[in-house]
Every structure is written in C-alpha cells, then in structure tokens.
C-alpha positions, 0 to 999 in steps of 0.5 A: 645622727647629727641631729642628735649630736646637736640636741645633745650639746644644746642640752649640755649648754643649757646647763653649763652656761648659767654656770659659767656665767656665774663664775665669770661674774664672780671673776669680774667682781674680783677683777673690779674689786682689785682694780678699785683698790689699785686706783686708790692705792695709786691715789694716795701715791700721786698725793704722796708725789704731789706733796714731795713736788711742792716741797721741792719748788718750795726748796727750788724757790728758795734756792733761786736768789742765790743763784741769781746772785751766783749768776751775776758774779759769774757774769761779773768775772767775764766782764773783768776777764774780757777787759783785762784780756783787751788791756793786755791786748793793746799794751801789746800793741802799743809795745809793737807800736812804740817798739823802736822808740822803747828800744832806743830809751832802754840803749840810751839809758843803758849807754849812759849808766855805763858812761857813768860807771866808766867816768867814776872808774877813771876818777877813782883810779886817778885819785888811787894813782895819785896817793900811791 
C-alpha cells in the first residue's frame, strides 16, 4: 500500500513539477523585471539628489565670506565688551582706592561753595542794611 502511494505521487510530481517550474520562472522574471526598474528609478533620484547637493554647497560657498566677516564682527564686539568690562572694573577700583582722598575734594570743594555763599549772603545784607 505504501508503495503504491509512493508511485502515486511520484507520478503526480513528475507532472506537476515542470509546471511549477515554469511558473516560479516566470514569477522571477517579473521580480527581475521590476527590480531592474526599481534600480534605475532609484538612479535617477540620487542624480536628482546629486544635483540639488552641489547646487546647495554652490549656495554654501557663497554664503561663507559673509559669514566669515559675521563671524570676526562678533569677535570684534567681544573684545570691545571684554575691555570696557576691565575699564569698568579698574575705574571701580581706583574709586575704593582713592575713595577718601575723592571724599575729602568733594567735602572741601562743597565747604568752600558754601563759605562762599555765605560771604556773599553777609555782603549784601550789609549793604541791603546800609541803604535802608
């Protein structure tokens, strides 16, 4: 019985296989087919992606001296900021330095307004004093 089962799908087989061969043939055919078209179709877009990259460093490289010149401004404004910030720093110090002596000008100079005024004050009420 099992023989007979073996004969029976070899015979079978032997049949069916050429055309199943023929059909995954085909089915090849048609996979290399459109795998051929997927690879030129992918060509053409790295092309296309090729010409937009050298259009952007084309682009890149022209935008570069500006930049540059951005870039050394920038630098430029950090310098005069650092200076002015050490400018500021030692007039500070020199002001704790010199604090008393700038106190004892400003008192003196203020004394001496007032002196003044006081004196002129005098002088005119004497001679207000005078007339009457």
């Amino acid at each position: 019985m099992t023989d007979e089962l073996l004969i029976a799908l070899y015979n079978v087989c032997v049949k069916l296989l050429p055309i199943v061969g023929v059909f995954v043939l085909i089915f090849l055919l048609v996979l290399i087919g459109k795998l051929m078209t997927f690879m030129n179709k992918l060509n053409m877009g790295m092309d296309s992606v090729n010409r937009t990259l050298i259009e952007l460093d084309r682009d890149v490289q022209q935008f570069r001296d500006p930049l540059n010149t951005m870039v050394k401004i920038s630098h430029t404004v950090d310098e005069v900021h650092d200076a002015s910030k050490e400018a500021a720093k030692n007039a500070i110090a020199a002001g704790k330095q010199h604090a008393d002596a700038i106190k004892t000008q400003v008192s003196s100079f203020f004394k001496k307004d007032e002196s003044e005024n006081v004196k002129e004050n005098e002088s005119k009420e004497g001679t207000d004093n005078g007339k009457e």
